[in-house]
C-alpha positions in Angstrom: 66.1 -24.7 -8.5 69.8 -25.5 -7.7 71.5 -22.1 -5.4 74.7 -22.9 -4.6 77.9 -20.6 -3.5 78.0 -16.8 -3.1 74.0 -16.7 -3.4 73.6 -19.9 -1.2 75.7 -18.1 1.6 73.6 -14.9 1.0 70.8 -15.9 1.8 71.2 -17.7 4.7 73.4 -14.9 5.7 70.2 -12.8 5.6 68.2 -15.4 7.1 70.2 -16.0 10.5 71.5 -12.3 11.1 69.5 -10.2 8.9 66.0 -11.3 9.6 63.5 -10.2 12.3 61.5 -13.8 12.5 61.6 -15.6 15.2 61.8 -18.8 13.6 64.5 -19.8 11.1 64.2 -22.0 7.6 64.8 -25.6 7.9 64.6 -25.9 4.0 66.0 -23.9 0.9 62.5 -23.5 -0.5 61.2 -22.3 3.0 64.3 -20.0 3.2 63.6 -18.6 -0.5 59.4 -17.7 0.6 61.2 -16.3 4.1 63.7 -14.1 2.7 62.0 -13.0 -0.7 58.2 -12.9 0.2 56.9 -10.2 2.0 53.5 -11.0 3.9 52.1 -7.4 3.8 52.2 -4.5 1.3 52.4 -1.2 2.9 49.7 1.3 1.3 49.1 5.1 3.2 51.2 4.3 6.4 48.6 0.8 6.9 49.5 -2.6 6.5 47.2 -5.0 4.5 48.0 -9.0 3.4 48.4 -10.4 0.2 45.8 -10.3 -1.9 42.6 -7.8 -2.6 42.2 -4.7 -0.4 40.2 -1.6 -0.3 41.3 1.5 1.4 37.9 2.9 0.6 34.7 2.4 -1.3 36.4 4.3 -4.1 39.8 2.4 -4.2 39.9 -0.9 -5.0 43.4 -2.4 -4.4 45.7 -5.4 -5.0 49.1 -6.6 -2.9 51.3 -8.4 -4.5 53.5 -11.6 -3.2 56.3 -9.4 -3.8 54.5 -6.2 -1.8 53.8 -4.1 -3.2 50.6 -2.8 -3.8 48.2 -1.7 -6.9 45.3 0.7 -6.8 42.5 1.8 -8.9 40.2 5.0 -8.9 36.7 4.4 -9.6 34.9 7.4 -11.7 31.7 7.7 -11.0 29.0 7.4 -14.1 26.9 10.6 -14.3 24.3 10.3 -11.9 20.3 9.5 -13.6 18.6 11.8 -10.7 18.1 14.7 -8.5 17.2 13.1 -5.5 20.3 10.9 -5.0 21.5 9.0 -1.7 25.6 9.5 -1.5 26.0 6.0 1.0 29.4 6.4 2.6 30.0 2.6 2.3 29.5 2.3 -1.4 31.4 4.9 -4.3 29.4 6.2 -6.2 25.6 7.5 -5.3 22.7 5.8 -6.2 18.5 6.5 -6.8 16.7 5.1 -4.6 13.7 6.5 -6.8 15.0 5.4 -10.3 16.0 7.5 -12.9 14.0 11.5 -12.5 14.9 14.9 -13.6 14.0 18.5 -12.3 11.1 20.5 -13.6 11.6 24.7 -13.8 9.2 24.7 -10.8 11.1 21.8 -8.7 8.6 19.1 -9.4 10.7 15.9 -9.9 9.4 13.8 -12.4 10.1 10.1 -13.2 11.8 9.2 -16.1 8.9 7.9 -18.8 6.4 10.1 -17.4 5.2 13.9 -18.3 4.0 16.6 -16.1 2.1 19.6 -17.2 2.6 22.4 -14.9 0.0 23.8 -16.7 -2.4 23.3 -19.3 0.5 25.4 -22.2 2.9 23.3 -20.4 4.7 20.3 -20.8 7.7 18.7 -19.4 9.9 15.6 -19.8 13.0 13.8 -19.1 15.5 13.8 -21.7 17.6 10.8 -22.2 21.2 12.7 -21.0 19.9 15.4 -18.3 18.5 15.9 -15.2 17.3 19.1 -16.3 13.5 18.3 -17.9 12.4 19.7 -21.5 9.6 21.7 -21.4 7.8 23.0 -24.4 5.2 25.7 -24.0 2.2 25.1 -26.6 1.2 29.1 -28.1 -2.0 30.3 -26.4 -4.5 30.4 -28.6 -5.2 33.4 -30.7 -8.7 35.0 -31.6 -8.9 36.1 -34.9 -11.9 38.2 -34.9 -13.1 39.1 -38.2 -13.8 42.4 -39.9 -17.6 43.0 -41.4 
């Protein structure tokens, strides 16, 4: 890179009056990295270094050489169960019981499995829901005959 005149005399202009460090450039290249990259991007009033940060577990972030920063939102999948733990260093919630769903009466029941809450009865998971399927067989009916 060859910076000669005007933009020569600019920048070490900046460099020896304008800039806060304590020690000055001995060479054009160091001068350039002084005077043109920033160490720090500022994100929310905080300062973080070049390269990845996160503000939170839902916020992944990225500050660039020339700092300033990029962030990310994460959305949360749809979560498989009723009984899940929200951990406040990770996003989104997880199962600690693998996927489940909610009978009518409360009973949570694992994903794969049935429960009968009684012998008419019976209840699933369904693929999508946390909400289980039930289907209630008919009672039986007497047909009594007429002599």
């Amino acid at each position: 890179m060859n910076i000669s005149g005007p933009v020569l005399f600019s920048l070490l202009t900046i460099c020896l009056f304008g800039s806060s460090r304590s020690k000055l450039a001995t060479s054009l290249p160091e001068l350039l990295t002084a005077v043109t990259a920033p160490a720090t991007c500022e994100y929310n009033g905080k300062q973080y270094p070049v390269g990845s940060f996160q503000p939170n577990p839902c916020q992944p972030c990225q500050c660039t050489s020339s700092g300033r920063a990029y962030c990310a939102v994460v959305d949360c999948f749809f979560t498989q169960c009723v009984d899940y733990v929200h951990d406040k260093n990770q996003c989104c919630p997880t199962c600690p019981n693998g996927r489940n769903c909610r009978a009518p009466d409360g009973t949570v029941i694992k994903y794969g499995q049935s429960y009968n809450p009684d012998p008419n009865t019976h209840c699933q998971c369904n693929q999508w829901s946390t909400q289980a399927e039930c289907l209630q067989k008919a009672p039986p009916v007497r047909i009594d005959t007429v002599s």
